[in-house]
TORZA-811064 format. One record per residue (C-alpha): residue number from 1; residue in three letters; x, y, z. Coordinates in Angstrom, 1 decimal. Last residue first. Layout:
BEGIN
   n res   east  north     up
 NUM ALA      X      Y      Z
...
! end
This chain:
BEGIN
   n res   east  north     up
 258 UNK  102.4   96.6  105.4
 257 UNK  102.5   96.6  109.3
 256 UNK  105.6   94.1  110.4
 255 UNK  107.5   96.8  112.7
 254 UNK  104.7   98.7  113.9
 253 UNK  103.0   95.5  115.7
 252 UNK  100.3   94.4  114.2
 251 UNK   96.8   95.9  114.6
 250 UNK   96.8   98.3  112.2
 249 UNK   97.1   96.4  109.3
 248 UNK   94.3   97.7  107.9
 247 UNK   95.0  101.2  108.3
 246 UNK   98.7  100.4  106.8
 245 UNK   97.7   99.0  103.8
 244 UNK   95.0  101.2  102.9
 243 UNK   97.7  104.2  103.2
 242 UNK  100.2  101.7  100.9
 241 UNK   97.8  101.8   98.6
 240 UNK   97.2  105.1   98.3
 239 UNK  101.1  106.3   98.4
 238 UNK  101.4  103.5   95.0
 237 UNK   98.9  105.3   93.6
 236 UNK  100.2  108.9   94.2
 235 UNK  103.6  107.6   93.2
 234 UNK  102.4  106.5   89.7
 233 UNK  100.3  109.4   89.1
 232 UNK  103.2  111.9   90.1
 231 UNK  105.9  109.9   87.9
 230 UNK  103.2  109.1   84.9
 229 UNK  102.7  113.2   85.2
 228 UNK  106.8  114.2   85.0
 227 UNK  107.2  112.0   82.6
 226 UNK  104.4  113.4   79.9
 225 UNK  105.4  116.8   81.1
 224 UNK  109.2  115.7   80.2
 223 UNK  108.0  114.6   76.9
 222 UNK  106.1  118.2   76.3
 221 UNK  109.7  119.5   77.2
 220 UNK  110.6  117.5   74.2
 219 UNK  108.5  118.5   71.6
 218 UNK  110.2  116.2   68.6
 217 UNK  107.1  115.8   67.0
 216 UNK  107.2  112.3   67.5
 215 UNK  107.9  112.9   71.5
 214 UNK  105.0  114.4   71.7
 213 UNK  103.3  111.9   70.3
 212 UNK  104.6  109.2   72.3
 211 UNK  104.1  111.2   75.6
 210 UNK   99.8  111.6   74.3
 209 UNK   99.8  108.1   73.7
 208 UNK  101.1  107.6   77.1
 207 UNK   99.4  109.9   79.3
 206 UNK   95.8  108.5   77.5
 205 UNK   94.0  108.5   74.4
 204 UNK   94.4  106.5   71.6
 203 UNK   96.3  103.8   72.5
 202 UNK   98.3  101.1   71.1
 201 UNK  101.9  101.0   71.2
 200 UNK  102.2  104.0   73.4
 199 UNK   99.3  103.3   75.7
 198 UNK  101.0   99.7   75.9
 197 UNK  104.1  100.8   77.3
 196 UNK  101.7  103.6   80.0
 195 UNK   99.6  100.6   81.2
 194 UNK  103.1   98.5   81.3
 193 UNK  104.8  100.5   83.6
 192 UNK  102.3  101.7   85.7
 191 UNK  100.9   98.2   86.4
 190 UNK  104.5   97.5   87.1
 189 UNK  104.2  100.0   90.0
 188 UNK  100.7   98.9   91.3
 187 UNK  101.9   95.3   91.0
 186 UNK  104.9   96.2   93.7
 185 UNK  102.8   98.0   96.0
 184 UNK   99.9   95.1   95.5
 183 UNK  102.6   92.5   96.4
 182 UNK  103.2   94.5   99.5
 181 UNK   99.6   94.4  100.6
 180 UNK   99.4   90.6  100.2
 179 UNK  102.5   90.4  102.4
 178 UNK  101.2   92.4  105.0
 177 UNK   97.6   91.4  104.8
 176 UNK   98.6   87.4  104.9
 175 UNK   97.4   87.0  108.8
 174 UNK   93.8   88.7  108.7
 173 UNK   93.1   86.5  105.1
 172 UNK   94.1   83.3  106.8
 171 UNK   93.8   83.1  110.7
 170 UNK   90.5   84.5  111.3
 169 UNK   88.3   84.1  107.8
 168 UNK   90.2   81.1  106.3
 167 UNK   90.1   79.1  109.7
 166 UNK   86.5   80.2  110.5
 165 UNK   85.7   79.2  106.9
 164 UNK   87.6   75.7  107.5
 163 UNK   85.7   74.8  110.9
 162 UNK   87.0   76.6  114.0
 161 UNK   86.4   73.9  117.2
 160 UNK   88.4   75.5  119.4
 159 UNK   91.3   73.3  118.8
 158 UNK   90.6   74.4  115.0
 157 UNK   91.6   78.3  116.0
 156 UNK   94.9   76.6  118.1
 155 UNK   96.0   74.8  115.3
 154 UNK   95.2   77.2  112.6
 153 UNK   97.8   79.4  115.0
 152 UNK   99.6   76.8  115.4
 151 UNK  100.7   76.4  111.9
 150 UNK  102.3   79.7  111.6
 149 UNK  102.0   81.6  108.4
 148 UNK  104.6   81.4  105.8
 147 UNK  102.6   79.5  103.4
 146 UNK  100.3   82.2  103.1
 145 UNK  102.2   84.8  102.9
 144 UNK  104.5   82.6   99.8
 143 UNK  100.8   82.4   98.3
 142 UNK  100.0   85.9   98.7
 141 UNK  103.3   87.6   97.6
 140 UNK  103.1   85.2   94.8
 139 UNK   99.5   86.3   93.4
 138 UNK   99.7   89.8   93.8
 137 UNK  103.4   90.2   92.1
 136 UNK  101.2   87.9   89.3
 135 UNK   98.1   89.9   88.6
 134 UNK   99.5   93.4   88.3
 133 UNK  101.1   92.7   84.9
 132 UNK   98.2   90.7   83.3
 131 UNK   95.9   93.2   84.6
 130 UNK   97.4   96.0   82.8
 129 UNK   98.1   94.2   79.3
 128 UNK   94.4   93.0   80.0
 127 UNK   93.2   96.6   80.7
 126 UNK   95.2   97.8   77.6
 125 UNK   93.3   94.8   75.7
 124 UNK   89.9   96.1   76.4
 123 UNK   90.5   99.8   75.6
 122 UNK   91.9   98.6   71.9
 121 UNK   89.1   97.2   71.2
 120 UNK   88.2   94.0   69.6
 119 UNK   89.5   91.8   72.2
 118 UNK   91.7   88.4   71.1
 117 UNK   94.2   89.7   68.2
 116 UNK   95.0   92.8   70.0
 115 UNK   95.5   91.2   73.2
 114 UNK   97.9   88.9   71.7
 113 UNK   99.9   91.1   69.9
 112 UNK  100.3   93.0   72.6
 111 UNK  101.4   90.2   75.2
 110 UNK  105.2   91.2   74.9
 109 UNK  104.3   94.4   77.6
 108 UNK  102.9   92.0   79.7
 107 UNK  106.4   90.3   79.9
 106 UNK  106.2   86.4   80.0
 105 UNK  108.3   85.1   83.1
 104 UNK  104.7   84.4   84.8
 103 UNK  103.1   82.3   82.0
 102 UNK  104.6   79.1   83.0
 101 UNK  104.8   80.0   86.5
 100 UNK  100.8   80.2   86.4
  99 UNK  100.3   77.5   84.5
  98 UNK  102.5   75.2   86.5
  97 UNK  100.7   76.4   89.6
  96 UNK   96.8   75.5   88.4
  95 UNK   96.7   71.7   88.9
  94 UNK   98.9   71.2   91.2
  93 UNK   98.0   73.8   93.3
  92 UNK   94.3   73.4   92.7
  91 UNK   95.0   69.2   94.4
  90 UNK   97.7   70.9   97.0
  89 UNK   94.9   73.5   98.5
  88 UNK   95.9   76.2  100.7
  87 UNK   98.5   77.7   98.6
  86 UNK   96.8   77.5   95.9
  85 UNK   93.8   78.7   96.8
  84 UNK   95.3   81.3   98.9
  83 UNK   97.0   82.9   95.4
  82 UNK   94.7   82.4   93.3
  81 UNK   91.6   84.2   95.4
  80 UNK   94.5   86.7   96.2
  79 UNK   95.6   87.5   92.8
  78 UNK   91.9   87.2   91.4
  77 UNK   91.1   90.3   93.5
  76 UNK   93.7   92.3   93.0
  75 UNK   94.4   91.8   89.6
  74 UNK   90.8   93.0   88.6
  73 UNK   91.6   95.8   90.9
  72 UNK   94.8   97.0   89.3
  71 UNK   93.4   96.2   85.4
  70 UNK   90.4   98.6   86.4
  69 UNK   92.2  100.9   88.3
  68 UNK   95.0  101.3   85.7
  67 UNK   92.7  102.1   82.7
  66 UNK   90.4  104.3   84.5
  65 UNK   93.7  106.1   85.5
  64 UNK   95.0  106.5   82.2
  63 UNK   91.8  107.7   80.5
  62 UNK   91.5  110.0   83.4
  61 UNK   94.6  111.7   83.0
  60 UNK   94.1  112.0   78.8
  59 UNK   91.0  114.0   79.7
  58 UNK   93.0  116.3   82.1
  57 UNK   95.6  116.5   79.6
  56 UNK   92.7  117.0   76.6
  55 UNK   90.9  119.3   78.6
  54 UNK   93.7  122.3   77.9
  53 UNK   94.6  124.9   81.2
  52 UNK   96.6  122.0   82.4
  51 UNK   98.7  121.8   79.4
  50 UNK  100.1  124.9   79.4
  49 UNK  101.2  125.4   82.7
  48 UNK  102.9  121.8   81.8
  47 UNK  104.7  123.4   79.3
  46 UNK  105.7  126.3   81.2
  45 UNK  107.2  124.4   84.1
  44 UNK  108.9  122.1   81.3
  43 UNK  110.5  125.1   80.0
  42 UNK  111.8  126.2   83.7
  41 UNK  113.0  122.5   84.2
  40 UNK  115.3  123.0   81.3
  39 UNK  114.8  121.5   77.9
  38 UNK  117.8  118.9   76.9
  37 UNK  119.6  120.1   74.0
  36 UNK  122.6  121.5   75.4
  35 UNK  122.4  118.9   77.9
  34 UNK  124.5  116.0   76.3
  33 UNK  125.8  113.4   78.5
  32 UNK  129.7  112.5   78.8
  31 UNK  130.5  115.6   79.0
  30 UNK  128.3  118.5   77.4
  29 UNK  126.9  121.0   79.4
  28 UNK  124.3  123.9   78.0
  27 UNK  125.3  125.8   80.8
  26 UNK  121.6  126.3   81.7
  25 UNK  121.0  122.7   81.4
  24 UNK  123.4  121.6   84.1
  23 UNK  122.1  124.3   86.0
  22 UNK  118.3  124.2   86.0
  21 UNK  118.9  120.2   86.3
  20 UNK  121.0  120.7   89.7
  19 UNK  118.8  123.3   91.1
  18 UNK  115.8  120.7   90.3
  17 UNK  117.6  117.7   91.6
  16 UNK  118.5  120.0   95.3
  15 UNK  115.0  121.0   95.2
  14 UNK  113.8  117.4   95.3
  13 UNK  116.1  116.8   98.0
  12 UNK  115.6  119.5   99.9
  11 UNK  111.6  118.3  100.0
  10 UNK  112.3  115.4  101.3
   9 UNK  114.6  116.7  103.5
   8 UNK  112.1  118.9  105.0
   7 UNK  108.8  116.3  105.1
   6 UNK  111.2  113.9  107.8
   5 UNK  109.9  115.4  110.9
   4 UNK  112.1  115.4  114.1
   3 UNK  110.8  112.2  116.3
   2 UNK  113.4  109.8  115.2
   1 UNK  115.9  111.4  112.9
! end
């Protein structure tokens, strides 16, 4: 399919789920899974309808986002500073890397309890809960990066008489983009994850909450809407980074942009 455009089967395969949904749950089917009970795509259409013309969805959006953008770009940046410091340095290595893969198997979801008990609002610790999950696919995608790049090429800047910052600031950061940019793919989807977790548990406002309630009235197609939206928001994220990725990686070859 190189060449023809790719937009069409995307979109047939969407349609293709949605036909498939519509009819499973127009027959009211029961095998194995129940759909009898399971709103249709049609009912979730409405419901959605519904919700956009109401502030409160739009207001719960935003919540959500501020949330993930502020955990995603704390992560971000103290990912990468972590991440080449330890790899470039064996005396922070050392002192930091056993900390890090200490607390790195830890869910963020499981550190509720503890961002309750340390910030006083509930805002502050979903950020954490966010940033805490972001943070390490960040940091290990830039350390193993920066391991992996070729001695000679620090070689060949220091021949011609590069000090450290030269090194850092024409072999280093330019060199790891591709790897740093797929650990921010990967931290921007568990970012997701855990921002909308801890909105359940926790929250007030936001896609989350407002999917959790729903779901303890027993509104199901207001569920799916709740779905449906963290789906969209997620991907449109993810799509955004990956955009920055590739402009900045522009100069590689096609294969090994991010």
């Amino acid at each position: 399919m190189n060449g023809s455009p790719r937009w069409p089967v995307r979109a047939a395969s969407l349609l293709a789920a949605l036909g498939l949904w519509h009819l499973v749950t127009a027959a009211d089917l029961r095998l194995w899974l129940r759909f009898d009970r399971f709103p249709g795509p049609l009912d979730v259409l409405e419901e959605f309808r519904r919700q956009v013309e109401h502030a409160q969805f739009w207001q719960d959006v935003a919540q959500s986002l501020t949330r993930i953008l502020t955990g995603f770009f704390l992560a971000a940046l103290l990912g990468i500073v972590f991440g080449v410091l330890t790899a470039r340095s064996d005396w922070a290595g050392d002192l930091l890397q056993p900390l890090f893969e200490v607390a790195r198997p830890i869910p963020a979801i499981a550190l509720v309890p503890v961002a309750i008990l340390l910030f006083p609002a509930n805002e502050q610790g979903i950020v954490f809960i966010t940033f805490a999950a972001a943070f390490f696919p960040v940091l290990v995608s830039t350390r193993h990066a920066v391991k992996a790049l070729p001695v000679v090429w620090e070689d060949a800047v220091r021949t011609l008489g590069g000090g450290r910052w030269r090194v850092l600031a024409q072999v280093v950061l330019p060199g790891v983009l591709p790897g740093v940019f797929g650990g921010l793919s990967i931290g921007m989807g568990v970012a997701w994850i855990c921002v909308i977790s801890a909105e359940m548990i926790s929250g007030e406002f936001g896609v989350g909450y407002r999917t959790w309630q729903a779901y303890t009235i027993v509104d199901y197609p207001g569920v799916l809407v709740g779905m449906a939206t963290i789906g969209l928001l997620g991907w449109l994220t993810s799509s955004l980074v990956e955009l920055v990725g590739r402009r900045l990686t522009r100069w590689l070859p096609r294969g090994e942009r991010a």
